[in-house]
SEPA-243231 format. One line per field, with one value per residue (C-alpha): residue number from 1; residue in three letters; x, y, z. Coordinates in pm, 1 decimal. Example, Ala and Ser with C-alpha at 12.3 -4.5 7.8 and 13.67 -1.06 7.14 Angstrom:
BEGIN
seq	c(1; 2)
type	c(ALA; SER)
xx	c(1230.0; 1367.0)
yy	c(-450.0; -106.0)
zz	c(780.0; 714.0)
This chain:
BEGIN
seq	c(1; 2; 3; 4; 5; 6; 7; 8; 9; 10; 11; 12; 13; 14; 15; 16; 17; 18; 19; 20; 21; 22; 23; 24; 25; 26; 27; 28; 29; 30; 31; 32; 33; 34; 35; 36; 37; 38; 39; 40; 41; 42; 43; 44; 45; 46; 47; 48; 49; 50; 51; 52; 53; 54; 55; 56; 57; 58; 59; 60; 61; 62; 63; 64; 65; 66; 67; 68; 69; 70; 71; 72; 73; 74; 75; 76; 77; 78; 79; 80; 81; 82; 83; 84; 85; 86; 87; 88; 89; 90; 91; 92; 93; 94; 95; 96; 97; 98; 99; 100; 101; 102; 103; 104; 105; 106; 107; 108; 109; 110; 111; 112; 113; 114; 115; 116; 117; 118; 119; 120; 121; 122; 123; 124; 125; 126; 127; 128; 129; 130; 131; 132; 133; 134; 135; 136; 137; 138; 139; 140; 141; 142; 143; 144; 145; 146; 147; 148; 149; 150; 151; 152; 153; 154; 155; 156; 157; 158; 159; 160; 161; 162; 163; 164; 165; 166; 167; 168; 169; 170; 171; 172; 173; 174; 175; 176; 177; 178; 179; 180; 181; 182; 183; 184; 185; 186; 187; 188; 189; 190; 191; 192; 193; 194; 195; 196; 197; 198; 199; 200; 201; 202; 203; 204; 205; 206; 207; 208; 209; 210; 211; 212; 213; 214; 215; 216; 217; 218; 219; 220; 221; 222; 223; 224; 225; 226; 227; 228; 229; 230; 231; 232; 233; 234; 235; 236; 237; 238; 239; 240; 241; 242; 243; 244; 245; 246; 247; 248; 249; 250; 251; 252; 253; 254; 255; 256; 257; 258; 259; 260; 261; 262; 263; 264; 265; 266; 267; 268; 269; 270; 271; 272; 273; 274; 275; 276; 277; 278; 279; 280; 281; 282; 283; 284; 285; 286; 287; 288; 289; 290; 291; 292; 293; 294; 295; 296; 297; 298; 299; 300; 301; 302; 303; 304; 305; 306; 307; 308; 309; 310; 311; 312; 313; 314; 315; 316; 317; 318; 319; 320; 321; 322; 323; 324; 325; 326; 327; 328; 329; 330; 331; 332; 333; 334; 335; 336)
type	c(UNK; UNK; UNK; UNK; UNK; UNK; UNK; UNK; UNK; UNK; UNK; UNK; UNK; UNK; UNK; UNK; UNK; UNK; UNK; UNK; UNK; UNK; UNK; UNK; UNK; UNK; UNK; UNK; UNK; UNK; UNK; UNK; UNK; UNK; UNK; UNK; UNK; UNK; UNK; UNK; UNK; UNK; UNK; UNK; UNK; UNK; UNK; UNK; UNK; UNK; UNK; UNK; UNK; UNK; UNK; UNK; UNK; UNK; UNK; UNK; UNK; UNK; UNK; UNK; UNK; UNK; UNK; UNK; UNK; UNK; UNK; UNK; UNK; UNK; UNK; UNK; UNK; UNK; UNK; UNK; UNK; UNK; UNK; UNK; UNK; UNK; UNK; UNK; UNK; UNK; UNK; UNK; UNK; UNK; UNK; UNK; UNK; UNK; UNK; UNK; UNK; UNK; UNK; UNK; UNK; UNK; UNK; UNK; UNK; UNK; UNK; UNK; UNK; UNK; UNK; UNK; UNK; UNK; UNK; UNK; UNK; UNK; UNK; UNK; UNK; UNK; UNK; UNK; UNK; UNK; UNK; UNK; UNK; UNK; UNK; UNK; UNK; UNK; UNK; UNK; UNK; UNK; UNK; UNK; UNK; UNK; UNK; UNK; UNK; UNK; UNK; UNK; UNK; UNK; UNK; UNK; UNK; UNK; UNK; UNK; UNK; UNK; UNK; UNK; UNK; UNK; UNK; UNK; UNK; UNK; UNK; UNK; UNK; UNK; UNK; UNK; UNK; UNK; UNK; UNK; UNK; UNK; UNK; UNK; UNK; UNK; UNK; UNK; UNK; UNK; UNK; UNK; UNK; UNK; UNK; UNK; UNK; UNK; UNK; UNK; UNK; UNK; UNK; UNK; UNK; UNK; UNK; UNK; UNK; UNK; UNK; UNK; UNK; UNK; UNK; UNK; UNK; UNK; UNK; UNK; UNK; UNK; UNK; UNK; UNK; UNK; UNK; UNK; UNK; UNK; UNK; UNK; UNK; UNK; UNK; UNK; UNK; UNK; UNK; UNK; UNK; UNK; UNK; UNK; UNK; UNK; UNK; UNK; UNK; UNK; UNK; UNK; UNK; UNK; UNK; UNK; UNK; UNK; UNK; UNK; UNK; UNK; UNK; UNK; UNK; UNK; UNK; UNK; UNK; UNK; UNK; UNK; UNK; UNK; UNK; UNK; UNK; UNK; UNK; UNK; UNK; UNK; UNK; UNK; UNK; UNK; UNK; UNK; UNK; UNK; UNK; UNK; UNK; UNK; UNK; UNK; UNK; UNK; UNK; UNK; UNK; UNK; UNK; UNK; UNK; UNK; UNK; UNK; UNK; UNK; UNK; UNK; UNK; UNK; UNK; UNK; UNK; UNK; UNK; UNK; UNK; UNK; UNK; UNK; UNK; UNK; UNK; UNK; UNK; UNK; UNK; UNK; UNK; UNK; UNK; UNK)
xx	c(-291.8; -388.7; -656.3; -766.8; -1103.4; -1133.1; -1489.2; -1733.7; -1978.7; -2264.8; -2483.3; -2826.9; -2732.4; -2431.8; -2511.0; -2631.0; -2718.9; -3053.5; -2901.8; -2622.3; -2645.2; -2323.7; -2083.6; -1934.8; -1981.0; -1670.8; -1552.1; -1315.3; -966.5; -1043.1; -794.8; -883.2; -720.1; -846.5; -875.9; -799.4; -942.2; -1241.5; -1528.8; -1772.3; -1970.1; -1652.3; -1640.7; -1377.7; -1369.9; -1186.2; -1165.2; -1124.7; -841.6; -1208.0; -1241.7; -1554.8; -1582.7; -1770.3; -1785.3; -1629.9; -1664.6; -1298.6; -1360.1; -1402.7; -1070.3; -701.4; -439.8; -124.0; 149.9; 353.3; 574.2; 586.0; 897.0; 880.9; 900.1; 577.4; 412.4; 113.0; 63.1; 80.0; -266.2; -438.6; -760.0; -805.3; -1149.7; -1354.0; -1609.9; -1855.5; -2107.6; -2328.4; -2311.0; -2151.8; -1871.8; -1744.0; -1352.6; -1187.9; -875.2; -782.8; -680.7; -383.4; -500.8; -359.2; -583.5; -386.2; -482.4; -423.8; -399.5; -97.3; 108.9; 359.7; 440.8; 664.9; 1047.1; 1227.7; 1604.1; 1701.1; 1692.9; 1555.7; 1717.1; 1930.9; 1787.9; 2052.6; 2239.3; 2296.2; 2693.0; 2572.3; 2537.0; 2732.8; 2750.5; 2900.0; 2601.3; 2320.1; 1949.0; 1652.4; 1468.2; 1174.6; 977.4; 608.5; 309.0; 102.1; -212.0; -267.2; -556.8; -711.1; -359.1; -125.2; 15.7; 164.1; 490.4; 743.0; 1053.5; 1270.7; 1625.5; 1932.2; 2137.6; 2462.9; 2474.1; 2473.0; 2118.2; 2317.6; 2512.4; 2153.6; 2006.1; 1678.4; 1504.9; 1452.5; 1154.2; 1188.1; 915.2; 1114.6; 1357.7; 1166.9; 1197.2; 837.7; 886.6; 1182.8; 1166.6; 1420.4; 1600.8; 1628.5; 1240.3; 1070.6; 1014.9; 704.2; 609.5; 299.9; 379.2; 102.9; 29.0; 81.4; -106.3; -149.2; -357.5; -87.1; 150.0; 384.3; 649.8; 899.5; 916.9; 1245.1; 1354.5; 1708.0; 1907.1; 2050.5; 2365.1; 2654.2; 2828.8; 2524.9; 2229.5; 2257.8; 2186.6; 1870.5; 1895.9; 1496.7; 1224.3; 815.9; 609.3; 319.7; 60.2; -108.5; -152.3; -278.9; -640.6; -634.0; -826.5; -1118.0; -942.5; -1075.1; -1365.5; -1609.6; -1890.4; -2190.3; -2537.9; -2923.6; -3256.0; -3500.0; -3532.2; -3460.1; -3113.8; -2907.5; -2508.4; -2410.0; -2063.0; -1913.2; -1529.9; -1342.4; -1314.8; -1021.1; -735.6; -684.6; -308.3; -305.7; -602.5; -780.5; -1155.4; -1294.7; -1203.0; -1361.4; -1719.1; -1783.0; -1746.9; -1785.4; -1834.4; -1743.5; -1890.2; -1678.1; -1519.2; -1889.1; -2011.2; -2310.5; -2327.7; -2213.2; -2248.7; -2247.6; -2145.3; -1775.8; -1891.9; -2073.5; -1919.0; -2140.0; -2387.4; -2662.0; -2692.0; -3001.0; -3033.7; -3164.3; -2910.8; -2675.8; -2856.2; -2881.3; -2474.4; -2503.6; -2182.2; -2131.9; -1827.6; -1853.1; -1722.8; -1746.5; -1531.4; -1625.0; -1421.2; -1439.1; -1285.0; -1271.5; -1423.7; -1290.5; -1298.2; -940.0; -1102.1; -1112.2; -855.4; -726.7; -960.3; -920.8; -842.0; -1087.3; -1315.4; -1488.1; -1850.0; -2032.3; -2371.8; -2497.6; -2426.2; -2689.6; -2938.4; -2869.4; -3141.5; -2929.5; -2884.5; -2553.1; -2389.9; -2351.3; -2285.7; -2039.8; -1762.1; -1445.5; -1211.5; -919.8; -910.1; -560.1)
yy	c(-1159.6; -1293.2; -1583.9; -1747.1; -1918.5; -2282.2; -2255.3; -2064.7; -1876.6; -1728.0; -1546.5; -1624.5; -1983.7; -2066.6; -1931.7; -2038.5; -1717.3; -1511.8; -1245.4; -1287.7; -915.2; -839.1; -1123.1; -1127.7; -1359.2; -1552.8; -1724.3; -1997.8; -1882.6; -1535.1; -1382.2; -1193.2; -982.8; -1049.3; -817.1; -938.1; -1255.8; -1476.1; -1391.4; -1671.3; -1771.2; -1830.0; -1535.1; -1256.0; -957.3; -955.9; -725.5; -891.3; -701.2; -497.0; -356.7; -503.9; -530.2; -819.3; -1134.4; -1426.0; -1768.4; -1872.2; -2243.3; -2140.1; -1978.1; -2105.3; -1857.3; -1759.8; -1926.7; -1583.3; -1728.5; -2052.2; -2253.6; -2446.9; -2252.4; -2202.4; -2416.7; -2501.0; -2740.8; -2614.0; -2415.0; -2777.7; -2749.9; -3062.8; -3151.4; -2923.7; -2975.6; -2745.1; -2831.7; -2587.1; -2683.0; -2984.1; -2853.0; -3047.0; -3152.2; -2904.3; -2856.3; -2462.5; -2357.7; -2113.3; -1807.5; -1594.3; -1307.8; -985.8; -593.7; -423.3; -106.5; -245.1; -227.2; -64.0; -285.8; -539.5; -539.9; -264.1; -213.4; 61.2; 394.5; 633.4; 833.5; 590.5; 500.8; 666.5; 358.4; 195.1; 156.9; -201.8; -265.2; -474.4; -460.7; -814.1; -945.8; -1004.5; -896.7; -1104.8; -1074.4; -1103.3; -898.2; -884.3; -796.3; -1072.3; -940.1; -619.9; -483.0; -158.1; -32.1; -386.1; -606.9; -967.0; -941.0; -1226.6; -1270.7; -1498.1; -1556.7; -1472.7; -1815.5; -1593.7; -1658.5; -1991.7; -2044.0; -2136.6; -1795.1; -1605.6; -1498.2; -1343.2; -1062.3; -700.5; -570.7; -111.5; 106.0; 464.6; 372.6; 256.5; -96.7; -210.7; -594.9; -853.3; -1258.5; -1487.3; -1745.2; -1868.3; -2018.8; -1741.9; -1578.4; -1337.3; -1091.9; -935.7; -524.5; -355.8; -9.2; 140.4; 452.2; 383.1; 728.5; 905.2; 855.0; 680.8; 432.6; 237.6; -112.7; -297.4; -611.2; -695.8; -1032.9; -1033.8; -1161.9; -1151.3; -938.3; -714.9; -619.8; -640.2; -324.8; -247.4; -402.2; -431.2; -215.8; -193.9; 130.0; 73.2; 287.9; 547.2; 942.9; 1106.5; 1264.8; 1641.3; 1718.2; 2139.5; 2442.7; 2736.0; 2599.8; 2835.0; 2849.7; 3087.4; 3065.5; 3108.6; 3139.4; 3285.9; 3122.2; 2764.0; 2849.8; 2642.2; 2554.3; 2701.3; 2513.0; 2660.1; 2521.1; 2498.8; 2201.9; 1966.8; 2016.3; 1805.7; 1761.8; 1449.2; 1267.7; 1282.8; 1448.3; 1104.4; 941.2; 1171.1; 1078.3; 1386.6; 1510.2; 1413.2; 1677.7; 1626.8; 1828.9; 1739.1; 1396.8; 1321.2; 1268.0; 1526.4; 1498.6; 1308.9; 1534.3; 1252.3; 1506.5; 1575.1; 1948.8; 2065.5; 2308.7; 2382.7; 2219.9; 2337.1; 2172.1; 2264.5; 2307.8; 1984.8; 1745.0; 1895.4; 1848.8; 1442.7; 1433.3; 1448.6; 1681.8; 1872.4; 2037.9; 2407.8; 2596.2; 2333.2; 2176.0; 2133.7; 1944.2; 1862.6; 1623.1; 1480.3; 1097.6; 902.6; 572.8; 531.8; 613.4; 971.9; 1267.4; 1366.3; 1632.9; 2014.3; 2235.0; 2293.0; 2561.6; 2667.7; 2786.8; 2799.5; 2719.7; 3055.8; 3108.4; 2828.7; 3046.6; 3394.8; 3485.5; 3630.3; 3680.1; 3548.8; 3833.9; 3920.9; 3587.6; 3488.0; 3340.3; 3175.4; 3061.8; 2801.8; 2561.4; 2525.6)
zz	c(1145.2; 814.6; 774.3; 435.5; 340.9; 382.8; 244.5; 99.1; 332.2; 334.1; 650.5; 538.3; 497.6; 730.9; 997.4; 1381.7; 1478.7; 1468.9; 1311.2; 1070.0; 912.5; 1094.9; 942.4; 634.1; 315.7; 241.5; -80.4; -63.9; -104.0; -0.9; 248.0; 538.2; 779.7; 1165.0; 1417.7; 1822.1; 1940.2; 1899.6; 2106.1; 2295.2; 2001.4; 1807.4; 1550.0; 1462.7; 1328.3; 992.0; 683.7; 349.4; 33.5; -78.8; 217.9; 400.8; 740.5; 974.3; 1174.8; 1078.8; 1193.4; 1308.2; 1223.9; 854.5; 849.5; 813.7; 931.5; 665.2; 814.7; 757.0; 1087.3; 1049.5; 1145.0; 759.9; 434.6; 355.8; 49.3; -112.4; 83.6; 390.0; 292.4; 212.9; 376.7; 695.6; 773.0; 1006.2; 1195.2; 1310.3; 1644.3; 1459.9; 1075.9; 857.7; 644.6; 356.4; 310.6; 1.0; -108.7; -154.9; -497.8; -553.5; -563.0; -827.5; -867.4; -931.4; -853.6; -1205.1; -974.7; -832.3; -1145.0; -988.6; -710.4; -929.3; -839.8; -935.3; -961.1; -687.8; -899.2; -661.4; -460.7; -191.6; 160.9; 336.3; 475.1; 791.5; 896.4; 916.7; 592.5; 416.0; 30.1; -9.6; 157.2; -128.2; -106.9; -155.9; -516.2; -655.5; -437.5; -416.6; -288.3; -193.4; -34.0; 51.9; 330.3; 498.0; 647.9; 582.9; 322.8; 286.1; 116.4; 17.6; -155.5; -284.4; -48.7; -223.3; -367.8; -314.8; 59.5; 256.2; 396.6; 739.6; 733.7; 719.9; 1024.9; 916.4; 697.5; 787.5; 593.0; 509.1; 448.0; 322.8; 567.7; 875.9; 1025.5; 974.1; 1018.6; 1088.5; 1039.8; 1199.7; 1038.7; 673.5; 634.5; 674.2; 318.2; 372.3; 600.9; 725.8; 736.0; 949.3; 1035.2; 627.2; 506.3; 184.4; 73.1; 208.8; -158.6; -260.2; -87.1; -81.2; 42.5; 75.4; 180.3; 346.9; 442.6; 789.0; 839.0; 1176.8; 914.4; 879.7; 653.8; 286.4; 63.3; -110.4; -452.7; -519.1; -416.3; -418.3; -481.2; -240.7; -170.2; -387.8; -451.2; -166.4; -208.2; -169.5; 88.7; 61.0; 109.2; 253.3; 469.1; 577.2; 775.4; 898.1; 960.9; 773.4; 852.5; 1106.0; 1402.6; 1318.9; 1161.7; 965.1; 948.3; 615.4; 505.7; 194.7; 61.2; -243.8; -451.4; -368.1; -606.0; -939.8; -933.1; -767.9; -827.7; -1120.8; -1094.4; -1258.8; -916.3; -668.4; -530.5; -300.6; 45.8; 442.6; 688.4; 1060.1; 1343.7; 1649.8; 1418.9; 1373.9; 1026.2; 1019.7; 643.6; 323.1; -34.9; -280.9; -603.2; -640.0; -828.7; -513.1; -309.4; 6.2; 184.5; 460.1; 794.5; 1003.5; 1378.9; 1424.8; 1255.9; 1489.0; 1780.5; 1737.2; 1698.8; 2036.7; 2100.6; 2418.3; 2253.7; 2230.7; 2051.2; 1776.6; 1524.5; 1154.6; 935.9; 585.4; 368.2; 10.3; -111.3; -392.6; -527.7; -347.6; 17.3; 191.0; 243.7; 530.6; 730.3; 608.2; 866.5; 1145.6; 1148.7; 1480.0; 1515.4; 1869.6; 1982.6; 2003.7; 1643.2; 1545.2; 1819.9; 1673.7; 1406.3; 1158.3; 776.0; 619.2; 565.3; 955.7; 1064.6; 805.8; 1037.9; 990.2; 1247.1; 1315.2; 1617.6; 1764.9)
């Protein structure tokens, strides 16, 4: 669910507890999306649009009333004095928020010129789509999206809103006063698509008239991972790739490289040029990974997030015993 701000916050001040290095500073306004329930002390987990992560104290928080049974308004997100047993909080009135991504450029309406959804027998083309679609708030792997109902059909004749994603049902509201939606479980790295709203009627959905591009290109993840081994008795992992490739995202946005032993980070090469990195014996050995053989993954970092994994490579412990030179332990292999 989605939660706004009712005040600023900050740990080192706000707090009641010992150790606030765990929740997250809020500024008035700020949206956040919450994760499961509140736990005894009264905090939630919530990640705010940039991406950070923490505990946040639920009586500083107002959820979006993306289901309420009103049409939602400014003032519906008018702040009512709180009171905290642990803290005084002052009465404030939220501001509309208006910030906009510049990244999201792309996500203004658009008249339908792709290539159709391929369309439901339902649909009826007499029955008009909403307009004025847009992106609201957008989080980790979920967005906030409203519209504006069409003015063709009687609000009484409208039964709800069915809310696409390239085709796939990703969220439905009921009724004529619902005019935003909260559409959850979205890859965005994984490229571009298409978000489009429909009006439900008895006589069925309406086309798609209006459509967002969400999402963005996907990051390219190494090729050709290999791995093999170095040294004299302590040996080290030897991981060798080639660099991600450029026709998707541009080299100015990659930061580097994660490798995974067993989906455990065993190490993070912060230069986007570098193509191979040494692991010794010991670094493995704290992963703590009974897995054997093992499997090494690698994948690419950008300003945008991370790639998908490459394909996994297998290498076993008694390659990391073996006192070898690279040449003869030079291995390569693919985990089903």
């Amino acid at each position: 669910a989605v939660f706004v701000a009712k005040f600023d916050y900050n740990p080192e001040s706000d707090s009641p507890n010992d150790n606030p290095t765990a929740e997250l500073c809020l500024k008035r306004g700020e949206y956040v999306y919450v994760y499961g329930d509140q736990n005894e002390d009264g905090f939630v987990e919530g990640e705010t649009e940039s991406g950070r992560k923490g505990l946040v104290p639920s009586n500083f928080i107002d959820r979006v009333p993306v289901d309420s049974p009103s049409p939602v308004s400014d003032d519906e997100l008018t702040v009512k004095r709180v009171y905290s047993p642990a803290y005084q909080l002052n009465s404030v009135e939220l501001e509309t928020v208006e910030e906009e991504d510049e990244d999201r450029s792309e996500t203004s309406p658009q008249k339908d010129t792709l290539s159709p959804t391929p369309q439901d027998p339902k649909l009826d083309s007499m029955v008009s789509a909403p307009s004025e679609l847009k992106v609201e708030r957008e989080f980790a792997r979920s967005l906030l999206v409203k519209w504006t109902p069409p003015t063709s059909v009687p609000a009484k004749a409208i039964r709800g809103y069915h809310v696409y994603v390239d085709g796939e049902l990703k969220a439905k509201t009921a009724g004529n006063v619902k005019h935003r939606a909260l559409v959850e479980g979205l890859d965005f790295l994984s490229g571009k698509m298409k978000l489009t709203v429909r009006t439900v009627t008895d006589e069925g959905e309406s086309n798609d008239s209006e459509f967002l591009l969400i999402g963005k290109a996907p990051i390219p993840p190494p090729a050709d991972v290999n791995v093999g081994v170095s040294g004299d008795g302590q040996c080290a992992l030897d991981v060798v790739w080639k660099r991600a490739s450029q026709s998707s995202c541009p080299e100015s946005k990659l930061t580097g490289y994660k490798v995974y032993i067993d989906d455990v980070t065993a190490s993070h090469v912060n230069d986007p040029t570098t193509t191979s990195v040494s692991i010794d014996q010991f670094t493995i050995s704290t992963l703590y990974t009974t897995a054997n053989p093992h499997r090494l993954r690698v994948t690419t970092t950008s300003v945008d997030g991370e790639s998908r994994p490459s394909a996994p490579v297998a290498f076993s412990d008694d390659m990391l015993r073996a006192e070898a030179a690279p040449s003869e332990s030079a291995a390569k292999g693919e985990v089903p």
